[in-house]
C-alpha positions as a printed NumPy array, in Angstrom:
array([[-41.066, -49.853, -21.737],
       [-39.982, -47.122, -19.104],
       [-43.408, -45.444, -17.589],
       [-43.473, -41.611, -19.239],
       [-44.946, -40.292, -15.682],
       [-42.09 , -41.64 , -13.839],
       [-39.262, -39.758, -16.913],
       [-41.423, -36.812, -16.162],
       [-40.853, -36.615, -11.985],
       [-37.351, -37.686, -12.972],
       [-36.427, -34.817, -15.236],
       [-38.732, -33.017, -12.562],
       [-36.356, -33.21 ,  -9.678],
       [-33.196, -32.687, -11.474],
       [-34.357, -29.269, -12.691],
       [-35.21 , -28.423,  -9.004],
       [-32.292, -29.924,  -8.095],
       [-30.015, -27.976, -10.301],
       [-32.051, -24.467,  -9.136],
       [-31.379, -25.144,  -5.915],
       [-27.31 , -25.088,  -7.201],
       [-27.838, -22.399,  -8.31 ],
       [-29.662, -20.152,  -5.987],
       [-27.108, -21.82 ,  -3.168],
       [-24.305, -20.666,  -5.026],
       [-25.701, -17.026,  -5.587],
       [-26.143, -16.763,  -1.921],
       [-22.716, -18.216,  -1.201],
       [-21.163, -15.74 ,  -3.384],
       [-23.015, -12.717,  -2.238],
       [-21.868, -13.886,   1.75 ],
       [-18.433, -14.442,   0.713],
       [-16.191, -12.071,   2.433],
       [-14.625,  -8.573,   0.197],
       [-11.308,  -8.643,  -0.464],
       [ -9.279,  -6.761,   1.849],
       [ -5.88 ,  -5.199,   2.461],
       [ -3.609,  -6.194,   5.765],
       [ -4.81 ,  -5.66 ,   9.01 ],
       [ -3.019,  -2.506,  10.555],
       [ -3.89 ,  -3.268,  14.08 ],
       [ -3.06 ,  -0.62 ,  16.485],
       [ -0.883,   1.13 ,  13.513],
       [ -4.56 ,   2.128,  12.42 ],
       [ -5.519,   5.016,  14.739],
       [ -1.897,   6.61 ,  13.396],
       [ -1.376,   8.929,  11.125],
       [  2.272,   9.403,  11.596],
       [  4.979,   6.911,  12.976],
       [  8.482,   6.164,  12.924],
       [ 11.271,   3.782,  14.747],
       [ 14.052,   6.624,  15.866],
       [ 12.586,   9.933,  14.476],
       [  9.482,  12.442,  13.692],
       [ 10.247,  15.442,  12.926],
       [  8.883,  18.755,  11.585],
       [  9.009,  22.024,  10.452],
       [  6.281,  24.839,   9.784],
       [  2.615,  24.67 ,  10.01 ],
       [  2.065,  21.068,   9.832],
       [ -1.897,  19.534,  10.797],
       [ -2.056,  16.539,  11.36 ],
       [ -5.851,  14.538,  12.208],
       [ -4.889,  11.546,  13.994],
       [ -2.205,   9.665,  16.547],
       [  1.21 ,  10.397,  15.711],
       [  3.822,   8.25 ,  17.369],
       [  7.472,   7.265,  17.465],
       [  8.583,   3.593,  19.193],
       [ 11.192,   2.585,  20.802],
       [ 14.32 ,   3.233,  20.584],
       [ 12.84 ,   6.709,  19.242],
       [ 12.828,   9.169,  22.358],
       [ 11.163,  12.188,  20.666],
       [  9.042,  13.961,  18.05 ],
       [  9.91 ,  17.595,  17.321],
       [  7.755,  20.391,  15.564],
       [  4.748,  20.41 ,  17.997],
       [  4.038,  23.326,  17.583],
       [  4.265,  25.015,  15.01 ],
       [  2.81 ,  21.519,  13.785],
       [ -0.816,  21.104,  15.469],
       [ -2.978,  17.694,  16.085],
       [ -6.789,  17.391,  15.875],
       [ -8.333,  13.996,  17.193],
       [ -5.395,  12.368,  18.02 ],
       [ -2.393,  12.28 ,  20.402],
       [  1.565,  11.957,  20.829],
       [  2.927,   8.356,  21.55 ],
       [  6.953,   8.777,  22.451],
       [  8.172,   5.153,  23.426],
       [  5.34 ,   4.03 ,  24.995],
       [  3.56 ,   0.852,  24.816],
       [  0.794,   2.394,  22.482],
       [  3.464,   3.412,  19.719],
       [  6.215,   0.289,  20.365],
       [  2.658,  -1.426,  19.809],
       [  2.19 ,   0.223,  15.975],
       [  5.554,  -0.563,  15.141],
       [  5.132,  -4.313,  15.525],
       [  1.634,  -4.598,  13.732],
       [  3.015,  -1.919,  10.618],
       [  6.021,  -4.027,  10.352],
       [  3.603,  -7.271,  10.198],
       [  1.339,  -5.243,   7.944],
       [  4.115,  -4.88 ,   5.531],
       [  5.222,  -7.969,   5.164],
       [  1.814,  -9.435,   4.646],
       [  1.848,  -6.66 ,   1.912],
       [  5.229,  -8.028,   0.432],
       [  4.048, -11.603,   0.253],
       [  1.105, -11.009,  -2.146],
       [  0.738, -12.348,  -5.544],
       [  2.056,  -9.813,  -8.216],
       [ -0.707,  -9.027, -10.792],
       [  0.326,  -6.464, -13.026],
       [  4.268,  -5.69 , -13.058],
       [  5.258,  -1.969, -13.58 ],
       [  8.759,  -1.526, -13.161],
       [ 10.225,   0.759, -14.908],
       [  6.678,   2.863, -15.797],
       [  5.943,   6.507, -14.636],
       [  2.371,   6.141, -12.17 ],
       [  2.031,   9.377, -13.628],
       [ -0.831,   9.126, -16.79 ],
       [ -2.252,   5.972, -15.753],
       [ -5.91 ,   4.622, -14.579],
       [ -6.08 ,   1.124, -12.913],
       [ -8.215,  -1.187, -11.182],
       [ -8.106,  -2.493,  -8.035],
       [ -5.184,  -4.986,  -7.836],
       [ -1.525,  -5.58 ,  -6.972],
       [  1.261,  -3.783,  -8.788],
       [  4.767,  -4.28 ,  -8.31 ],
       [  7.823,  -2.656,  -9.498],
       [ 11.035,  -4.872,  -8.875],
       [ 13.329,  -1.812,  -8.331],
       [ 11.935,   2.287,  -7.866],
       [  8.8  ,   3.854,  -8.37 ],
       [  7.952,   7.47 ,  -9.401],
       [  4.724,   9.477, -10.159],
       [  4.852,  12.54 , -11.901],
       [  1.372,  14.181, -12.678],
       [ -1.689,  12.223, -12.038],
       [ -2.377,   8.528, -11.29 ],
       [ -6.119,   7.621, -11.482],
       [ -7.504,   4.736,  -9.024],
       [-10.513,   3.631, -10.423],
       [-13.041,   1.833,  -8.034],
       [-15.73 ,   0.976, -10.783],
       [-18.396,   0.903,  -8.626],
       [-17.388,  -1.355,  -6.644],
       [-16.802,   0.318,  -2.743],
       [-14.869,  -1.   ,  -0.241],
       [-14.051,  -4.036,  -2.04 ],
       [-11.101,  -2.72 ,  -4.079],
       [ -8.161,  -2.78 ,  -2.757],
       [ -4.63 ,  -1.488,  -4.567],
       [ -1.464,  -3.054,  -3.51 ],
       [  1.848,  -1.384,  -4.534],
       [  4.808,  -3.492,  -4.039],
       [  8.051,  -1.187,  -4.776],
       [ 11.429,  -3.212,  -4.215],
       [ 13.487,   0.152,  -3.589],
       [ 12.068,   3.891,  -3.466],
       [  8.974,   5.626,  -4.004],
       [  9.264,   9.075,  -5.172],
       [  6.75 ,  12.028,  -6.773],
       [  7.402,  15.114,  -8.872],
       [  5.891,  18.402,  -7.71 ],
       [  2.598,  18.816,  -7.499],
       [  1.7  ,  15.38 ,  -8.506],
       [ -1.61 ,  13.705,  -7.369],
       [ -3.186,  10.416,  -6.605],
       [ -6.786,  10.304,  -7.544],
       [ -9.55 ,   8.544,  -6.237],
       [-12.521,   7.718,  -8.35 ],
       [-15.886,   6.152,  -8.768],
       [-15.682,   4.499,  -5.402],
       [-12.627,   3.962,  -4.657],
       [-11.406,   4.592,  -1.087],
       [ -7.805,   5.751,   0.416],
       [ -8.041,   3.957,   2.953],
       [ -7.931,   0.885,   0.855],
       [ -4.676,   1.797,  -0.869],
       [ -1.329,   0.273,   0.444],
       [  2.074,   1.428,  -0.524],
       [  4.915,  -1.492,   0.46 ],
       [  8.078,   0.624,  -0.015],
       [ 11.674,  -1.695,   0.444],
       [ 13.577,   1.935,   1.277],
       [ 12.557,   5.614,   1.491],
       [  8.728,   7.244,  -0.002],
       [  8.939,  10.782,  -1.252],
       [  6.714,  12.711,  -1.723],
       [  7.439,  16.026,  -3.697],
       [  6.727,  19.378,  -3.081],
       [  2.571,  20.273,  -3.534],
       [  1.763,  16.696,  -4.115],
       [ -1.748,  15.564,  -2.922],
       [ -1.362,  11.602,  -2.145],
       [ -4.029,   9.144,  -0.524],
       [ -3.152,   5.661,   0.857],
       [ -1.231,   3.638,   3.409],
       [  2.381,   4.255,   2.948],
       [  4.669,   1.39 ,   4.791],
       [  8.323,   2.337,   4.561],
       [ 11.36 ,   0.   ,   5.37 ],
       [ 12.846,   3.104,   6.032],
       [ 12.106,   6.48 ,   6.295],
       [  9.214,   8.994,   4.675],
       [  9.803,  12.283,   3.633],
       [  7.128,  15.001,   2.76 ],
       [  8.406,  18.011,   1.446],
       [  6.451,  21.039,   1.707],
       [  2.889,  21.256,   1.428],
       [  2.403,  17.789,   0.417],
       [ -0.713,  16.422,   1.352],
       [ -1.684,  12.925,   2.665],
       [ -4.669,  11.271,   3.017],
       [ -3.744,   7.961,   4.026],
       [ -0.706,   7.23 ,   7.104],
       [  3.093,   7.452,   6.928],
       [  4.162,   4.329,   9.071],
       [  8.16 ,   4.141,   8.802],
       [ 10.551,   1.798,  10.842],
       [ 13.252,   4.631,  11.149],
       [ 12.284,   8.195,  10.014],
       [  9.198,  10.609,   9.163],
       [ 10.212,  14.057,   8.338],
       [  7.101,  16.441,   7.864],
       [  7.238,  20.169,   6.765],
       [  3.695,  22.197,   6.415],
       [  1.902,  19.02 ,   5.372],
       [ -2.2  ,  18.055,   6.205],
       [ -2.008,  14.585,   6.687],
       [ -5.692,  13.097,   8.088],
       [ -6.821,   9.359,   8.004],
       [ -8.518,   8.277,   5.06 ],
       [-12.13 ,   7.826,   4.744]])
């Protein structure tokens, strides 16, 4: 006949045992690192680069570096375009620098996991999580897309994977809400972004090709582009 005291240490130490688990995992899972976006490298300090071009017309302000690499020899529009914080990078090894961690910044971008597919859906009316969203051809906003954080900080991250173009109707907006953070928000586009006249945008746009803001759109986020950034009367500033 088995001895009761010895059942009772048994039982004892496997319910210690298994609240040790338990409290181990917790603590594993609260240490584990937040999900996070690509690593822009030096491309992070700019606001503005491109691979041949940046140029610009009227009262553009930008907060930040703005650059152009090699074989890019110039940036026109400064002034009337002004800089705050930041400074101009033609060709040197601080811009040809950015180009090479962008371009390995966007292809980190490209190689993630699709979540939700959108292709073929206006931005414009919707509300989503953090997450990756692709679109196997164009994209377009018109009106207002909604990034929801829920609460959560700095640990979502929005991935927008757009095979071709990115484009938005006048005076369209990205919002940012209950947490959520534009610096956490990364546009892959294969081609050309556009971004319409008026429109107030946040995130990291990373262009094959070229970016063009028409006039007074807004940017909170960068424009990194391997060829082209045109710019007239935009405020583009790093996001927060």
């Amino acid at each position: 006949m088995s001895d009761p005291r010895k059942n009772l240490m048994f039982y004892g130490l496997t319910l210690v045992t298994a609240l040790v688990a338990v409290s181990l995992s917790a603590f594993v899972s609260a240490g584990s690192p937040k999900p996070a976006g690509p690593s822009l490298g030096r491309a992070a300090s700019f606001v503005v680069l491109g691979g041949s071009t940046v140029t610009n017309t009227g009262a553009t302000a930008i907060t930040g570096d703005l650059g152009v690499s090699s074989p890019g020899v110039s940036a026109t529009g400064f002034p009337p375009g002004t800089m705050a914080r930041g400074a101009q990078h033609v060709g040197d090894p601080a811009a040809n620098q950015a180009q090479a961690d962008a371009q390995s910044a966007y292809a980190v971008l490209a190689g993630k996991p699709c979540t939700t597919p959108l292709t073929g859906q206006d931005l414009g009316g919707k509300t989503l999580a953090p997450g990756v969203y692709c679109f196997t051809s164009s994209a377009q906003l018109t009106g207002r897309l909604v990034l929801d954080g829920r609460g959560k900080g700095d640990n979502g991250v929005w991935i927008f994977q757009i095979a071709t173009t990115l484009t938005t109707a006048t005076n369209s907006a990205v919002l940012m809400r209950k947490g959520a953070h534009a610096g956490n928000v990364f546009w892959q586009v294969g081609s050309a972004a556009t971004l319409g006249t008026g429109t107030a945008f946040a995130g990291n746009i990373l262009a094959y090709s070229s970016i063009t803001m028409n006039t007074a759109a807004n940017l909170s986020g960068r424009a990194l582009a391997r060829e082209a950034v045109t710019m007239d009367s935009n405020n583009i500033q790093a996001p927060k």
